[in-house]
N, C-alpha and C positions, 0 to 999 in steps of 0.2 A: 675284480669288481671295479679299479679303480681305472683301468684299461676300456672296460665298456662303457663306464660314464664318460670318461673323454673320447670314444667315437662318437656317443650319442649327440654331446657338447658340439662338435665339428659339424656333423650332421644338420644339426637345429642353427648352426654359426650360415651355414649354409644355404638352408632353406631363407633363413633371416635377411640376409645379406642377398638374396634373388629380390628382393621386395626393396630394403629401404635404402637410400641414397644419403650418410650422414655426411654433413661439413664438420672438418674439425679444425678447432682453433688450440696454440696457433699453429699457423701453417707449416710453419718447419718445426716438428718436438723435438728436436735438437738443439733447439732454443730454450728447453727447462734447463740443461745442464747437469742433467744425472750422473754421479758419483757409479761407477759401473763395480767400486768395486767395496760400497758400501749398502747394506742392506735395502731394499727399495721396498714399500708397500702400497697400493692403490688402495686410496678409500672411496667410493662411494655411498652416497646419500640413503638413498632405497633400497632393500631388498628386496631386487626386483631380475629373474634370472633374464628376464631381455638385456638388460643392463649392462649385466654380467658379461654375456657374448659379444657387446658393441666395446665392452673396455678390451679384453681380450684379443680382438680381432684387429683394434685401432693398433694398440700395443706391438700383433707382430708386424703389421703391413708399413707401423714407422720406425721399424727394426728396433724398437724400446726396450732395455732389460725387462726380461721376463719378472724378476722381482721374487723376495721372498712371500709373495702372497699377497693378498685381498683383506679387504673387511668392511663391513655396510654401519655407517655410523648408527646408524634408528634400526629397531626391529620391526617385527609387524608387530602390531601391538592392537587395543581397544580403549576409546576415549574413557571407558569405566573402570579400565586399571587407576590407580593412586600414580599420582606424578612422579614420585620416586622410583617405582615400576618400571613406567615408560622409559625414563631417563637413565637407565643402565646400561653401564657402558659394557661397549664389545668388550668379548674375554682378548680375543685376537689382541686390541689396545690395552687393555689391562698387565698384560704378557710385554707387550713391547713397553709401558712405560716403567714395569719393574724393571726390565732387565736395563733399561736407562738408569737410572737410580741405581741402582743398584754395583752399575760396572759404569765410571768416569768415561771410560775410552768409547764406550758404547754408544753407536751415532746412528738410527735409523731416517732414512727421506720416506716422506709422506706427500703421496702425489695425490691431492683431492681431483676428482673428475666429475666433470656436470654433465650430466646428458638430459638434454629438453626436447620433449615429442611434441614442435608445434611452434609458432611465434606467438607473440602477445595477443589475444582474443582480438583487441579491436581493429586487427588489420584481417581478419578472414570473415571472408563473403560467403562461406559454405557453413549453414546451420550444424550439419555432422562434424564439420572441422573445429568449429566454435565451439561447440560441446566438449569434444573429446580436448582441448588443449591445456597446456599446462596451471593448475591450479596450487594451492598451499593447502587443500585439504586433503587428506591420505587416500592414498590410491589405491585401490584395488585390482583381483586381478585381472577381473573382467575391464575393466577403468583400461588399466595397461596394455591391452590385447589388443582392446579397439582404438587407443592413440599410437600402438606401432603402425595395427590398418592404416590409419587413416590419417597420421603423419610421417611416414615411412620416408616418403621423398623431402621433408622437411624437420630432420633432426638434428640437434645441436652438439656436437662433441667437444668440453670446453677440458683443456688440461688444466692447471695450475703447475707453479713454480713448485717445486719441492719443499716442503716443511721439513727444516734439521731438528730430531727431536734433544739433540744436546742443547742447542740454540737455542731453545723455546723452554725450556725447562730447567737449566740454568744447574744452577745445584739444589737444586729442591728437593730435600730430604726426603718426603713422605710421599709414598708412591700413589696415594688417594688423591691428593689434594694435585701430586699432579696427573694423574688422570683427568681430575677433574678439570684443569686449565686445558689442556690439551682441545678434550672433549669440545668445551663453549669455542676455541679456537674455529676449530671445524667447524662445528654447527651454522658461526658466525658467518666464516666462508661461504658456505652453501646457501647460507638466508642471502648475502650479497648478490650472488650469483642470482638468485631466483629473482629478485628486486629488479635487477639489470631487465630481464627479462620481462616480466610479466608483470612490473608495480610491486605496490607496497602489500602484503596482508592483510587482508579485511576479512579475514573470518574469525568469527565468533567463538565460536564450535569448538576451534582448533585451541584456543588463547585464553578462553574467558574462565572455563569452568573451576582451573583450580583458583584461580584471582573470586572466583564467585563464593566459590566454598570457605576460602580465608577472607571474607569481610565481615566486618565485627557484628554487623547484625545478622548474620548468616549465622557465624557462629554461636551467639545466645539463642538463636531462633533452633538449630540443632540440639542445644543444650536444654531447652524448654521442651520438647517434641521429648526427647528420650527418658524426661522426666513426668510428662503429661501421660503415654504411652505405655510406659513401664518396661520399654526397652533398651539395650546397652546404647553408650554414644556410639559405639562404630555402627552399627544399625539403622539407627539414625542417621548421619553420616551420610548411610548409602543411600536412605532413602535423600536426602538434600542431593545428593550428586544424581542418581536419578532424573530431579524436577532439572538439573544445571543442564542434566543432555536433553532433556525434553524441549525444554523451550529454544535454545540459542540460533541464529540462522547458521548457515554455514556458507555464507558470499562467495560466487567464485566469478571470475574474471569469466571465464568464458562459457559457462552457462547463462551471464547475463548476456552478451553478445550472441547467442545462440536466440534466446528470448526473444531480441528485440529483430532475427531476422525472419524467427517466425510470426511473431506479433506482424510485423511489417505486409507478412504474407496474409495474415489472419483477419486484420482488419480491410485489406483489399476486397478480401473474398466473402466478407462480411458485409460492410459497411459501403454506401456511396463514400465515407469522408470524416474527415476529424474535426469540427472546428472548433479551436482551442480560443478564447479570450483572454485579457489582462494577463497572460503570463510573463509580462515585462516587470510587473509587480516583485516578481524572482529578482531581477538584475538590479532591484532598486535595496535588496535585502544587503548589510555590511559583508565584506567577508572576511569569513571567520566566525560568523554566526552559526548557532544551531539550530535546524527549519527541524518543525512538526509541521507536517501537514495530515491534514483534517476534511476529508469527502464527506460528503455524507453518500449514504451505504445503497446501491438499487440493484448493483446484481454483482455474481461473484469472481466477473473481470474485471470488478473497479480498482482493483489495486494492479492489474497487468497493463490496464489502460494509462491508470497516471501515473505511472512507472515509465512505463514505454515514451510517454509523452516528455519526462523531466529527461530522460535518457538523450532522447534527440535534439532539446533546449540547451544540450553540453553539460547540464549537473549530472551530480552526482544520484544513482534513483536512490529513495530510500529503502531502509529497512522496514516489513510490513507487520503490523501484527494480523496474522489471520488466526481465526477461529481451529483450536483442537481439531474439530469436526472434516477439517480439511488435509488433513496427515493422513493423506489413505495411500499404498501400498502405489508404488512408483509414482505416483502423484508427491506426496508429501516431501520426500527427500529433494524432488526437483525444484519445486519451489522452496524449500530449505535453502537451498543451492542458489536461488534467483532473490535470496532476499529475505525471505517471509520467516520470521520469529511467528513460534505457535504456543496459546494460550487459551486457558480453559475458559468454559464459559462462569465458573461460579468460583473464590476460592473458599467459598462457605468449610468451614471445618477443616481449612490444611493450611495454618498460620503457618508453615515453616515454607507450602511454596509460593506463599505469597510471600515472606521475605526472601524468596530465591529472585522472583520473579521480578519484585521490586528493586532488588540489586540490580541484574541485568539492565535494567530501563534505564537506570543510573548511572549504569558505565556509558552505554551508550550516547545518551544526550551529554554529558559530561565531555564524552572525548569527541563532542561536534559530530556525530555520525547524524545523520536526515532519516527521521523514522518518522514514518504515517500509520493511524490509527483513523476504528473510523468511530467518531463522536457516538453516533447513532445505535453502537452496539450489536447492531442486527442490521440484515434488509431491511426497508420497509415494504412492507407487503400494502401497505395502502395507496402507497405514491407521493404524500406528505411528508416532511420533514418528523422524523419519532424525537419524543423527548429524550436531551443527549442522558446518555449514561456516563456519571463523569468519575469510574471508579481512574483508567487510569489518566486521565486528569487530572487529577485529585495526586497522583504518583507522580507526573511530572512537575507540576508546583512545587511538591514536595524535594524531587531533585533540583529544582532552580533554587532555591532558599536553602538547599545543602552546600551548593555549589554552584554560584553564580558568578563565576570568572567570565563565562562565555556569554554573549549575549545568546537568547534564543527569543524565536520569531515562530508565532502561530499562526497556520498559512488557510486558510477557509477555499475548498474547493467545492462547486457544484458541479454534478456529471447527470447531464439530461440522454436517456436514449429517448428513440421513434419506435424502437421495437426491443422487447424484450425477452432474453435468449432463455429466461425461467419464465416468461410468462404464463404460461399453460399452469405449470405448478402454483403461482402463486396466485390462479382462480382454481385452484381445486383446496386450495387452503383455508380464502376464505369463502369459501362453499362448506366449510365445517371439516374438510378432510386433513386427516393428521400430516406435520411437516415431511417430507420425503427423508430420512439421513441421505446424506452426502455417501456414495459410494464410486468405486471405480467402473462399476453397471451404469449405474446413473449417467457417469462422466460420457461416458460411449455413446450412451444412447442419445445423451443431448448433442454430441458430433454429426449427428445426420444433418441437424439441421443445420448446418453448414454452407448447404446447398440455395438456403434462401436469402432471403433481403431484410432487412432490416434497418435502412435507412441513414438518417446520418447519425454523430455523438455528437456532444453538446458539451465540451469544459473549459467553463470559466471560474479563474481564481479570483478567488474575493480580498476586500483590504486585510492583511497581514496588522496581526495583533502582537507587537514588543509585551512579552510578559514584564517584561522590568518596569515598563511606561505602567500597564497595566496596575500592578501594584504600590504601585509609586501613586496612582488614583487612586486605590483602593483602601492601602494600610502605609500613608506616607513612611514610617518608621519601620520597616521590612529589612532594610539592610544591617542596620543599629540590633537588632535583634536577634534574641538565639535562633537556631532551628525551631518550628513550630510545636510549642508544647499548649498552647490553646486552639484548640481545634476547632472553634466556633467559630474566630474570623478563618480561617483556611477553607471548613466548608463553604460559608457565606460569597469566600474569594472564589473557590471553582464552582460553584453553581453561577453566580456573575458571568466568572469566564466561558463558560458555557453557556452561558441563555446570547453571550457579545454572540463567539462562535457562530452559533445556532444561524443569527440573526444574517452575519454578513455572507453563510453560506446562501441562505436566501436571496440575499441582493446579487448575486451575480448569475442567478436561474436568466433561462432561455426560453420565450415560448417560442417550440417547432411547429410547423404545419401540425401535424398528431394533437397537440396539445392546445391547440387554436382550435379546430376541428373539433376536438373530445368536448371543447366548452363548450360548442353549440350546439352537435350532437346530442348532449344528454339533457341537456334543456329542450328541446322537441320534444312532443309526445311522442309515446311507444319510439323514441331515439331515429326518428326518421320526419323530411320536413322537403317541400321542392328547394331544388336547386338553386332559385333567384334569392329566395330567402337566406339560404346558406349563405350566395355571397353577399348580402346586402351587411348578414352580420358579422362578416370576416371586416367588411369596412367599416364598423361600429368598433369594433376592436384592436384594427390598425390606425384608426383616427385617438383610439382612446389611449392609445399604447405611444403612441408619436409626442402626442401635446400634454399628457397626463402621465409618466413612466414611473414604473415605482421606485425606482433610484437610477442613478447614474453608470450602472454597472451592470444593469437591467438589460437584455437584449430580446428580439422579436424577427419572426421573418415577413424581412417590408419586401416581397413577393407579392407578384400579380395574386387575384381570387383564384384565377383556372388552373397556374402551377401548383396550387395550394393544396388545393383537392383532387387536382389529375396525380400529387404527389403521395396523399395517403390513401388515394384509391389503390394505386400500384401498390403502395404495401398491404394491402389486405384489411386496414381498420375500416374503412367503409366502403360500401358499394352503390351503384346506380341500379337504380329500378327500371327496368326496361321497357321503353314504351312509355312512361308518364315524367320522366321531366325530376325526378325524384330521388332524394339519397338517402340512404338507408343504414345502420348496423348492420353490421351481418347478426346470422341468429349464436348466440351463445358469448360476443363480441363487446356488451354492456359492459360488465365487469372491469374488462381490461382497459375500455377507455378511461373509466371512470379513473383510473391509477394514474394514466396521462393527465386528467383532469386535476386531478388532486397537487399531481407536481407544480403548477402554477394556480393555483386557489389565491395565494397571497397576493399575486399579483394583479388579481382582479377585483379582490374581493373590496374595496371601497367604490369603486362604480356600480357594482351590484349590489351593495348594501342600500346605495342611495336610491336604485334602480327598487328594491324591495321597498323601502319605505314609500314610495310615487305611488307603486302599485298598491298596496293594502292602504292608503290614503291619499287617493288623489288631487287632492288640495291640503300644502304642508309649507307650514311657515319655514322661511329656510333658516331661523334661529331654532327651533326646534329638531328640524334635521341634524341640525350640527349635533345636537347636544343629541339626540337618538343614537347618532354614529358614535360618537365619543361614549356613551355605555359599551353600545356593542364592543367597541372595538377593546376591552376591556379581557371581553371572554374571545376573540379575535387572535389579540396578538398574543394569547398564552398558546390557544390551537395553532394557529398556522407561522407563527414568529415572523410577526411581521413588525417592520423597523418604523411607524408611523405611531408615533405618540400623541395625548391626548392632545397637546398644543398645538400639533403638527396638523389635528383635524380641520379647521376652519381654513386654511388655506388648501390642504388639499380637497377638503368638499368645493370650494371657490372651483379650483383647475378642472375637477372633474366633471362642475354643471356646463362650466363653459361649451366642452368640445360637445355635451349634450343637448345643451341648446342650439348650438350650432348645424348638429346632426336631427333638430328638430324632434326628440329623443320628449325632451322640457320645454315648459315656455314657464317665464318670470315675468310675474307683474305685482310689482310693487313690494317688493319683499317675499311674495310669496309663491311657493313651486307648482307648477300644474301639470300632470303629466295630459297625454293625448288622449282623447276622446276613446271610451272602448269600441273595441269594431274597428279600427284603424290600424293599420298598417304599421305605422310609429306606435301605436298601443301594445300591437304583438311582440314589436322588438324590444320592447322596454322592458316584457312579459319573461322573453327571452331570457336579456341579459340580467333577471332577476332572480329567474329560477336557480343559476346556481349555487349563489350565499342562502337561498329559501330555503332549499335543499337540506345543507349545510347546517342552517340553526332551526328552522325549527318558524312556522308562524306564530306556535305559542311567545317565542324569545324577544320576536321580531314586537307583538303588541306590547310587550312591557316595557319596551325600549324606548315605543313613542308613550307610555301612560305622564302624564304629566309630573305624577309626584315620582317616577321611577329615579332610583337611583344607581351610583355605578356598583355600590357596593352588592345591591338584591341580584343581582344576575349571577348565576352560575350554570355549568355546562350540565345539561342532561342527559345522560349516558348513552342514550340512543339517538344523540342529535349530533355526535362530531363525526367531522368528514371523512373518518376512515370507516364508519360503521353505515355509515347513510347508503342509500340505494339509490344505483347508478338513476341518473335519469330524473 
């Protein structure tokens, strides 16, 4: 038997070696200095029989003692074994550390051997290469099969000096304890080696779960469940270590490298383009700080996008939380792999993993890892910014006031598309049809469209919020204080910090051609209007946008009218009508501009508030405007979070009649507003640029705004009047 296995061995040594080309260090192994005539064992890291045949085969061709044998420090094991499990050491070294102890004269060498399929991820330009290279997360054996393929010409054979186990172990009486020295000797060795290589360990997965399971609110949180429950603690237990493997990412060096060569491929073949703004706001953060950053949510590449984007800026990407729902079968584990920690959508009724879950978030922010969440909880399926959800929010406050050695920085990004790769779905949604689940069917099928266009992205970072500045306004006496045992200022402080969030995500929106277009688009009737018209109010909007901007961080495309709409006719949002001079939706096409629309609502919506008040009263004292805008804007900036306060009103109504009057929109005489004679030209554009806030609120909203005794408090939103519900157009 044992005669066949070593032909078969020579055989497969064989076959192996027609394929892979390894360099071994160092170059002359006559430079370990092996004792020929004292015991010699090879260890290796993995159990892994490629492994096997490369030590084997290195060993005869550098005429090396044959040795009294092998032995693989780790077995194959499962992250849901118990850590003690795992960490049991070879019999092979159990064998050899007795008989050290046990007999003085007794001297075995210990030759650790490193073999690495692959160089460090960030120098390979082949997505397959990058994928398959050397990681810290355990390998399997499909894993190993494809990085012999496909690093075969590019393997590492690294000897080591020989370990004396007399030397190392000294006279250590108890054959456990030296075992156990031995054992962390090597392990240590091997982590070295791999560091050399391929950086430091960043996975989660691999590192965190028993650190999770032994933190003190883990462990009452275990001990409450098995008494809530009515089952034993180890039960319990299992169920906590269960949520430890559910959630954790698993980072690998070269899956993210892999990512970003397909991303690289992916947006090509997607997108005309990237245009990123304020990301210099990065390089202005300390270092050594801990970044959250914070998108708000429009489709479900937003986290591949600003990943891929921080990747190329030279940071570090962060860790993502995505949605449970996205853990689907070779999907899930790769983006595990790329980053992405997964979280349920409720932890309604499972208090032990929400303190799983909550530990986790805590290690990570604590040990400065960059993790992104998105405020908003969900897409928006409307186009507008959703009120934030600030459960884990509320979590990382909670880890800054636990642990506020590191500074941390909240980083506000907005991500504008031209076209969107769910859109279809998410007009069959709100068309009353149920959410799709997330499937690996689904995935495939939204792959076709691949094929098409979809314009350019749009991300721009907004001002970064210092939580410590933050609270230092908030609750001066934050540091002097325990941990949070009053929960009224904490929630008071993340609802704050979230509505800030909210706000300066909005400040750094983009209107695209798309979302220029969709504002005047659905202000036409039946969402069609001639051509001269269209450009007349692209230039009402680019005048209103130049001289009137909603903040500083605020961007627009100052594009001719003809690139504008030769731009979103090529994508498919609107069409020319043939023969009259005339632009059109296409049919079925409403819906979705309306979403574009929606994405810059805030940004418009004080010109067209004032634009709505002309129209439904075309003679209006402009001290009365003011004070109509400042209700409105009441019920305003709760819907659309916008950063224009009531003080703020009278100078921006000032800036915004200007560029109006100018544009002949207004005339002012003597204090008071007059809009254009109806039947005019300027009449209709005023008409226009009114319908979308009319839309929006409501003319019922809009008369009690000008009623003279109205006040800010009587205004409230009517359930069929916010702009996510309203009808396109």
């Amino acid at each position: 038997m044992a005669s066949f296995r070593s032909y078969l061995d020579r055989i497969a040594t064989r076959l192996l070696y027609a394929w892979i080309r390894p360099r071994v260090f160092p170059g002359s192994l006559g430079e370990l200095g092996l004792d020929a005539g004292r015991p010699v064992y090879y260890v290796l890291q993995e159990p892994r029989y490629s492994n096997l045949l490369v030590l084997r085969e290195e060993v005869r061709r550098a005429g090396l003692p044959a040795g009294d044998g092998h032995f693989f420090l780790n077995r194959i094991t499962t992250l849901a074994e118990p850590a003690r499990a795992r960490h049991r050491h070879p019999l092979v070294l159990e064998r050899i550390v007795r008989a050290s102890v046990e007999d003085p004269g007794h001297d075995v060498q210990l030759v650790p051997v490193t073999i690495l399929w692959g160089r460090a991820p960030r120098s390979q330009q082949s997505l397959l290469k990058a994928l398959f290279s050397e990681t810290w997360g355990p390998t399997g054996h499909f894993r190993q099969a494809m990085a012999v393929l496909v690093h075969g010409r590019d393997a590492v054979v690294r000897f080591a000096r020989p370990i004396s186990t007399r030397e190392l172990l000294g006279t250590e009486p108890e054959a456990v304890r030296a075992a156990r020295k031995l054992a962390r000797v090597l392990r240590v060795h091997f982590r070295r080696q791999r560091e050399l290589a391929i950086g430091p360990d960043l996975s989660h997965r691999n590192t965190q779960v028993e650190r999770l399971l032994a933190a003190p609110a883990v462990r009452q949180a275990i001990a409450d469940e098995a008494a809530t429950r009515g089952i034993t603690l180890g039960e319990a237990q299992a169920r906590a270590r269960g949520f430890a493997l559910e959630i954790p990412s698993d980072y690998s060096y070269g899956v993210a490298r892999a990512f970003e060569l397909f991303l690289e491929w992916l947006w090509n073949r997607l997108y005309d383009g990237i245009e990123v703004r304020q990301i210099e706001v990065l390089d202005s953060i300390a270092p050594g700080s801990g970044i959250i950053y914070l998108p708000c949510h429009r489709s479900h590449i937003d986290y591949l996008l600003l990943s891929f984007i921080i990747y190329r800026h030279g940071l570090t990407p962060p860790h993502v939380a995505a949605g449970i729902n996205l853990n689907l079968p070779l999907v899930g584990p790769l983006l595990r792999r790329g980053g992405a920690f997964f979280i349920r959508r409720s932890f309604k009724g499972e208090p032990l993993y929400a303190a799983v879950f909550n530990e986790y978030l805590h290690l990570m922010i604590s040990r400065g890892f960059p993790v992104e969440y998105f405020i908003e909880g969900t897409r928006s399926r409307s186009g507008r910014m959703l009120p934030p959800r600030t459960g884990i929010l509320a979590m990382t406050l909670r880890s800054f006031l636990r642990d506020h050695g590191r500074p941390l920085v909240l980083v506000p990004v907005y991500i504008g598309y031209e076209k969107l790769l769910e859109g279809r779905s998410f007009v069959d949604e709100l068309a009353g049809q149920a959410k799709r689940k997330e499937s690996l069917r689904g995935l495939l099928a939204t792959a076709r469209s691949l094929r098409r266009e979809f314009g350019k992205v749009h991300v721009g970072f907004g001002r970064p919020l210092s939580l410590a500045d933050y609270l230092d306004r908030e609750r001066p006496a934050w540091r002097s204080e325990p941990p949070p045992v009053a929960e009224t200022w904490l929630r008071a402080a993340t609802d704050g910090a979230a509505w800030e969030l909210a706000l300066r995500i909005n400040e750094a929106a983009v209107i695209t051609p798309v979302n220029l277009l969709a504002l005047i688009m659905l202000a036409a009737p039946d969402g069609a209007d001639d051509e001269a018209t269209v450009r007349r109010m692209i230039e009402h909007y680019r005048a209103l946008l130049r001289a009137a901007p909603y903040g500083s961080l605020t961007a627009f495309c100052d594009v001719a009218a003809d690139q504008i709409i030769g731009h979103v006719i090529r994508l498919g949002e609107i069409e020319r009508v043939v023969g009259s001079g005339a632009l059109r939706v296409p049919a079925g096409g409403l819906p979705l501009l309306a979403y574009f629309r929606n994405n810059v609502l805030h940004l418009v919506a004080l010109p067209s508030l004032l634009a709505c008040l002309l129209v439904m009263e075309p003679r209006l004292a402009s001290a009365r405007a003011v004070a109509a805008i400042r209700r409105l804007l009441v019920l305003a900036r709760e819907e659309l979070f916008m950063n224009c306060t009531p003080e703020e009103v009278p100078g921006g109504v000032e800036t915004v009649l200007n560029v109006l009057v100018d544009r002949r929109l207004v005339q002012r005489q003597d204090g008071v507003l007059l809009a254009p004679p109806p039947g005019s030209r300027e009449h209709a554009d005023l008409t226009m640029l009114a319908e979308t806030m009319r839309v929006a609120l409501g003319a019922s909203l809009l008369k009690v705004a000008l009623a003279p005794d109205a006040g800010a408090e009587g205004l409230s939103v009517p359930s069929t009047m916010s702009p996510s519900t309203s009808p396109p157009g």
